[in-house]
N, C-alpha and C positions, 0 to 999 in steps of 0.2 A: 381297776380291773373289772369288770363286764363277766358278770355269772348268771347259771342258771340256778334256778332255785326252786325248792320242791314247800316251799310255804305257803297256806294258805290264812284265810279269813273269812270266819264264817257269818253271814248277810242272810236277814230273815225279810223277805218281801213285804211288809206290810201293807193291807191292802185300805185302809183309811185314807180318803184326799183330803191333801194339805189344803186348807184354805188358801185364798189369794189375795188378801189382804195385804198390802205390800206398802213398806214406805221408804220414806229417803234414806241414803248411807253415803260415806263419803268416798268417792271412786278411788282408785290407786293415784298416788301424785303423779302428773305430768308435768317437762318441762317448759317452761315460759316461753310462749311460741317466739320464735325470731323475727324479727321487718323482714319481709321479703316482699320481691313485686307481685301481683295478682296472679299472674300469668305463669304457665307451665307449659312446657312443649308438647305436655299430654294432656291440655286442658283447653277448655274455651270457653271461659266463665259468660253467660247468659244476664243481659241489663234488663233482664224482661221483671217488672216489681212483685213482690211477693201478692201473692193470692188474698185478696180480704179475707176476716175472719167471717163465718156466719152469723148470723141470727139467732139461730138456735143452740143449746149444750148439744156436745157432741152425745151419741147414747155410747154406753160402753157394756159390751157383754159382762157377763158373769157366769162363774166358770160354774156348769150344776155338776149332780154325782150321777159319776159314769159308773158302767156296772163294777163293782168291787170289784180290783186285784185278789185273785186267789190269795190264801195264805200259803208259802210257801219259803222256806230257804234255801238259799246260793250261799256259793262261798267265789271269796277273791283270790286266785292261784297264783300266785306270782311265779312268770315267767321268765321273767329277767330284770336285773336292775345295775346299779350301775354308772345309769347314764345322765348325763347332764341335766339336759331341761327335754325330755319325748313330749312330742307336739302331734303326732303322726302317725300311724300305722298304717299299713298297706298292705295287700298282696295281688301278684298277676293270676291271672288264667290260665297258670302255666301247666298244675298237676304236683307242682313239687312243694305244694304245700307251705312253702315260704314263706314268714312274714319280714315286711322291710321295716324295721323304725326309723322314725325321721326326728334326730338331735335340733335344737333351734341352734344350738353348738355350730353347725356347718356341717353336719356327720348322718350317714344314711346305714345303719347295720342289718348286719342278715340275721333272722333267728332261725334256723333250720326246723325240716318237721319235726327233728329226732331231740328237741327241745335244746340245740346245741345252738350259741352265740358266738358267731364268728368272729375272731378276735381282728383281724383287718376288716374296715369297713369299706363297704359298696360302693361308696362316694364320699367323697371331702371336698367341699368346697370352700371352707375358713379361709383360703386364701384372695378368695374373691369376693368376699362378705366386708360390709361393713364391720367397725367394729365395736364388739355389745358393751352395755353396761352389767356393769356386778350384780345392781342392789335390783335393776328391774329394768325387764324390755321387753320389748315387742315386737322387733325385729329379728332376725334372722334367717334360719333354715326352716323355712312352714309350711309346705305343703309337696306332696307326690306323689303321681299318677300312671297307672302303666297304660300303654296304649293297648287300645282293646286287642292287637294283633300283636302282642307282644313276645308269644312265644314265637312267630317268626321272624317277626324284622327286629327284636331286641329293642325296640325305643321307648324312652319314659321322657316322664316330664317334670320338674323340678320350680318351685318359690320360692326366692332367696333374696334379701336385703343386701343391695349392691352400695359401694360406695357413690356418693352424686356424681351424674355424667357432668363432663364439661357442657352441653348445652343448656344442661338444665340453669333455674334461678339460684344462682353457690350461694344464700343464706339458707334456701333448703335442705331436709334435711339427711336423706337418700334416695337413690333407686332403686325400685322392686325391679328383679329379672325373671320371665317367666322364659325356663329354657329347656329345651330337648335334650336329652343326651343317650348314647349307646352304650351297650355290655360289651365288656371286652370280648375279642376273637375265643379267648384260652382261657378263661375262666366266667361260667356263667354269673358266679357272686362277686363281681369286679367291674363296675362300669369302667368306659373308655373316659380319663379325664381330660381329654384331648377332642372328645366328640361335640364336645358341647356346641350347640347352633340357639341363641339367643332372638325368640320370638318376637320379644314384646318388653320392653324397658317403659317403666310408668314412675314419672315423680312425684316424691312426696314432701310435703312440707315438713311435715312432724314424723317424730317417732315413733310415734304410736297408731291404733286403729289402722293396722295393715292389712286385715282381714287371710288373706295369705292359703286359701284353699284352694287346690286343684284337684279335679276328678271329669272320668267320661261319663257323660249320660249313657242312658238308653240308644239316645241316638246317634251317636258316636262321635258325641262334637267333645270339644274340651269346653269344662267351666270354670271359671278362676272367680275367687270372692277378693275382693279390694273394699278395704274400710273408706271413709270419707277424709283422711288425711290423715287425721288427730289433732292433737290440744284438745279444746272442749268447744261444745255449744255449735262444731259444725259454723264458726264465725272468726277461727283465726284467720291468720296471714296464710295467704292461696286459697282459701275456701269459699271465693266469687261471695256477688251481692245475696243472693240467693243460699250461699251454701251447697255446699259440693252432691249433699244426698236428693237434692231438688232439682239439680243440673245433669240431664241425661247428657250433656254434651261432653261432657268430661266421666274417664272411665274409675274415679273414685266415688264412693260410694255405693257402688253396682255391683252385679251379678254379671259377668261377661260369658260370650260363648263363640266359638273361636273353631272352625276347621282347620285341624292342621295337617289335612291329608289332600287341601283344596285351594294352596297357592303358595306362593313363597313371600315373606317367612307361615303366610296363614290363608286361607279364605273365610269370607265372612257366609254363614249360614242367611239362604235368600226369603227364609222367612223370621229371621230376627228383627225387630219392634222398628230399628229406625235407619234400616237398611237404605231405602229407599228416599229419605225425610230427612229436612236439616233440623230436625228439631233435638237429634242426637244422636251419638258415637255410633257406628254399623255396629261395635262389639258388643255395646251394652244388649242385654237378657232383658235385666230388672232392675231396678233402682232403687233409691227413696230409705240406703241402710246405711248403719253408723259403723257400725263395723264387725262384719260377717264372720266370725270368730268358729269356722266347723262348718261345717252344710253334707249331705248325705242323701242321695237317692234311696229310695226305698225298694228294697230290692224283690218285691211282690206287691201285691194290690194294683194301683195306678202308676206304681212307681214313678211318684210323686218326687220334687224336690224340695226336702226340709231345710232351712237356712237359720241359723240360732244369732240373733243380732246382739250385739252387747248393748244395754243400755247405758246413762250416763248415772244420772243423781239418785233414779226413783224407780224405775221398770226394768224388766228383762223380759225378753222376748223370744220366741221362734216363730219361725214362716213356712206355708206353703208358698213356694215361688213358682208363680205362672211367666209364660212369655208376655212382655212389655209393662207385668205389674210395676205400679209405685209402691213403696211399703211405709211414705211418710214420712220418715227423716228427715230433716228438723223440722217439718209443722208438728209431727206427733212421735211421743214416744210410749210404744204398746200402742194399748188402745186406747191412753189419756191423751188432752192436749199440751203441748211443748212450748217452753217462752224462752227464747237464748237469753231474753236478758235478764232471768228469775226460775233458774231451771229446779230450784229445790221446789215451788210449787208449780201443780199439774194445773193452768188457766182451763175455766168452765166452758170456753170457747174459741176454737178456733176454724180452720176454712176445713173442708173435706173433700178438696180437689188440688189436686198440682195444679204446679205452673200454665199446663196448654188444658185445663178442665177435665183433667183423668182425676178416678178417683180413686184415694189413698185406701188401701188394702190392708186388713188389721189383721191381728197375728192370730195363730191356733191355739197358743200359749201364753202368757202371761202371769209375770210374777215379781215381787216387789223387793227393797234396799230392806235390813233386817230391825230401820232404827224406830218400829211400829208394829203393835202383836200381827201376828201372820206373815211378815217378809220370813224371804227363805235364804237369801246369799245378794252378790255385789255382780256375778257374771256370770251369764248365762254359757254355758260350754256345749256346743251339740255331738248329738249321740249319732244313732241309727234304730229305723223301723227292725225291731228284734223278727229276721226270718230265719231263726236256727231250727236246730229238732233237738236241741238237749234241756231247755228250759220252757216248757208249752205253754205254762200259765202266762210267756210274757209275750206269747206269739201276736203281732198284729201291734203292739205297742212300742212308744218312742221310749227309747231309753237315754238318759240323759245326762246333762249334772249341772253343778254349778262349783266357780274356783276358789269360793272362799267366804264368809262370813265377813271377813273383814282381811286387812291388808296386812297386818302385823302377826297373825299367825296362819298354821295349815289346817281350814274348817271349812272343807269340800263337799260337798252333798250329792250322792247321787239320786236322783231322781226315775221316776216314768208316767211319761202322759198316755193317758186315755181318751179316745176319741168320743165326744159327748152324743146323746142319744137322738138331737136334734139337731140340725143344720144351722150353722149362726151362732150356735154358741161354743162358748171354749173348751177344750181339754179340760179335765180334771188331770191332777198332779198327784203322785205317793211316793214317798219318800221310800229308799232302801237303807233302810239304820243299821249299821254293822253290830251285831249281838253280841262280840267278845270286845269291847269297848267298854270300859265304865261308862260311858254317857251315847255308847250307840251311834256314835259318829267316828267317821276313817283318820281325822286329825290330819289331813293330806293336804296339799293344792293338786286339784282335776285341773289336767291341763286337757286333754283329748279322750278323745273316743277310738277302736279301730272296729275293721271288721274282718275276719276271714275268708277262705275259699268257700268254708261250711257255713257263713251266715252268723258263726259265734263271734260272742263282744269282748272286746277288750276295753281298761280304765288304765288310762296315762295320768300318773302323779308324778310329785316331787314334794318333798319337804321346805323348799325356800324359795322366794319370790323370783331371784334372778337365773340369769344362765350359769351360773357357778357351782362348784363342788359336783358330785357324783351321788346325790338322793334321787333319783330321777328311776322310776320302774315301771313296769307293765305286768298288768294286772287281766286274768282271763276268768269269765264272768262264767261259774261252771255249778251242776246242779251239786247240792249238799251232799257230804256221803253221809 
């Protein structure tokens, strides 16, 4: 049963940057990629040879101190819990103050403004989903978008782990669906499950690394993040000579950006990178990611697009995402360099160009596995540029997190970066250590981030690794009383 709840947790901002010091840890297990053939109906793996390495060590920023975080305490209000595995938060432009959660379950619920959880959900799609594992996945129900005109025409947009089409290579291992659907006629909290119009079906080899975000820009295109397949090293079965995050020509790995107000099922925006070019997909944005795990528009300043990449052995990362960046996957992970074939150590040299001589773009963020002093967690979880008006000290900053410490218990961290004082170099990172903790930590897995109509933040946890059981809450990031 699904409640609302008037619990809170009280969070002292600390304003100290964590060092970034960062080392290896061992990733969540994956499973043993399958033989499958090279080739995808959504892919077109590239014979073009890997880039030499350079000459020179690559230089690698380091991260100086931005102006201190105020001292200041939040508390975590739990709004509802409950639910399975919340991955998602949302709301339209509607007025009605709404927020939507989005279950990996197959399940979309309504949290009313009146802090009430609608006990029939929004949407169900479990019938049309693959089917999860217990102990740990990656697939599912991940991502939801409302169309910027949504209070008129009622249509959203939905990322859901389909079972394998018959076209696709049947040793792989599903299909992601990115798909439309409408509000019923007779009830605004009730999509039509009948509406559904499927955009865009992309195969994947593996289980994992499905990256699974959707949201509108500024410009009112749609953007979906898609991991680079899964297994590891970016080198299994379907992952091309090159690796999937090096190949703009296939839409794994990438950042895509998709009108869906400008053809049927979509039109392609005519200034996206390789509209024009066989050198890659007309959908792809950006490239060069392992797997885009959260991404958020900043909803003032440049409004910018933040992308939080999960790393694999050593690094974690976030991105500003420009139009046609590369972001390095698999030559570089963060701003070290990457060896598929020895990835627990960072090699002192590698190339710092793609494939066709663009150069690989390093992240704003950077932070390391926990198994060396100064690592902070195992995966990087993105937030959003904090533009509320209830918490000012955090106005202008990324708020963040990370899922875990390690894979066998819930040791979440949330974070906030600071933008540094000079151009080129990284963020500074501060932890938020919850104060009514013995040890000052949530004991959680951070699964997501959301944001409201007002710019406030929401923290999606769970207590256990898989889609199972009912520990799953939302959490509203609100100033101390």
């Amino acid at each position: 049963m699904y409640r609302k709840a008037a619990v809170t947790l009280v969070v002292a901002l600390v304003g100290m940057a964590i060092a970034v010091a960062c080392a290896p840890a061992a990733p969540p297990p994956a499973p043993t990629p399958t033989e499958a053939p090279m080739e995808t109906p959504t892919t077109a793996p590239t014979n073009t040879p890997a880039p030499e390495a350079t000459e020179t060590p690559m230089s690698e920023p380091t991260a100086t101190t931005a102006p201190a975080v105020p001292m200041m305490t939040v508390e975590l209000q739990l709004e509802a819990d409950g639910f399975n595995s919340p991955v998602a938060l949302a709301t339209p432009e509607d007025g009605t103050g709404r927020l939507f959660i989005v279950d990996r379950l197959g399940l979309i619920h309504v949290l009313t403004s009146e802090g009430t959880l609608l006990e029939e959900p929004f949407l169900d799609v479990r019938d049309r989903m693959v089917e999860l594992r217990e102990r740990f996945d990656e697939r599912g129900l991940l991502g939801l978008a409302f169309h910027p005109d949504f209070e008129e025409n009622g249509r959203f947009y939905v990322y859901y782990s389909a079972p394998l089409r018959e076209e696709a290579s049947q040793s792989w291992d599903h299909t992601a669906h990115i798909s439309e659907f409408a509000v019923g006629r007779d009830n605004p909290n009730r999509a039509d499950p009948n509406s559904e119009r499927v955009l865009l079906m992309v195969d994947e080899p593996q289980f994992n690394h499905d990256g699974g975000q959707v949201l509108f820009g500024p410009d009112g295109y749609l953007y979906i993040s898609f991991g680079d397949g899964g297994g590891a090293n970016d080198t299994a079965t379907g992952h091309g000579l090159n690796g999937n995050g090096q190949d703009p020509s296939t839409l794994l790995g990438s950042v895509l950006r998709v009108d869906v107000d400008g053809g049927d099922p979509y039109g392609i925006p005519s200034d996206n990178p390789f509209v024009d070019s066989d050198d890659g997909a007309g959908e792809v944005f950006a490239y060069g990611l392992r797997n885009p795990w959260r991404m958020s528009f900043d909803a003032g300043g440049e409004q910018e697009l933040f992308v939080a990449d999960v790393g694999q052995n050593l690094w974690e990362e976030v991105n500003i995402v420009t139009n046609g960046g590369n972001y390095g996957w698999y030559v570089k992970e963060g701003t070290h360099c990457f060896d598929h074939h020895n990835p627990d150590v960072s090699p002192e040299e590698c190339s710092d160009t793609g494939l066709n001589g663009e150069p690989l773009i390093g992240p704003i963020i950077e932070y390391g596995h926990p198994d060396v002093p100064g690592g902070i967690g195992t995966t990087v979880i993105g937030g959003f540029v904090y533009r509320g008006a209830a918490l000012p000290e955090l106005q202008g900053r990324y708020v963040f997190g990370d899922w875990s410490t390690n894979f066998g218990m819930p040791d979440g961290t949330l974070l906030v970066g600071s933008a540094p004082n000079s151009e080129g170099e990284l963020w500074s990172i501060a932890e938020l250590p919850i104060t009514n903790t013995e040890d000052g930590r949530p004991h959680l897995f951070v699964l997501g981030f959301g944001q409201d109509a007002e710019k406030e933040l929401y923290v999606l946890t769970t207590d256990i690794t898989g889609p199972t059981g009912t520990t799953g809450k939302v959490w509203k990031i609100v100033p101390a009383m």
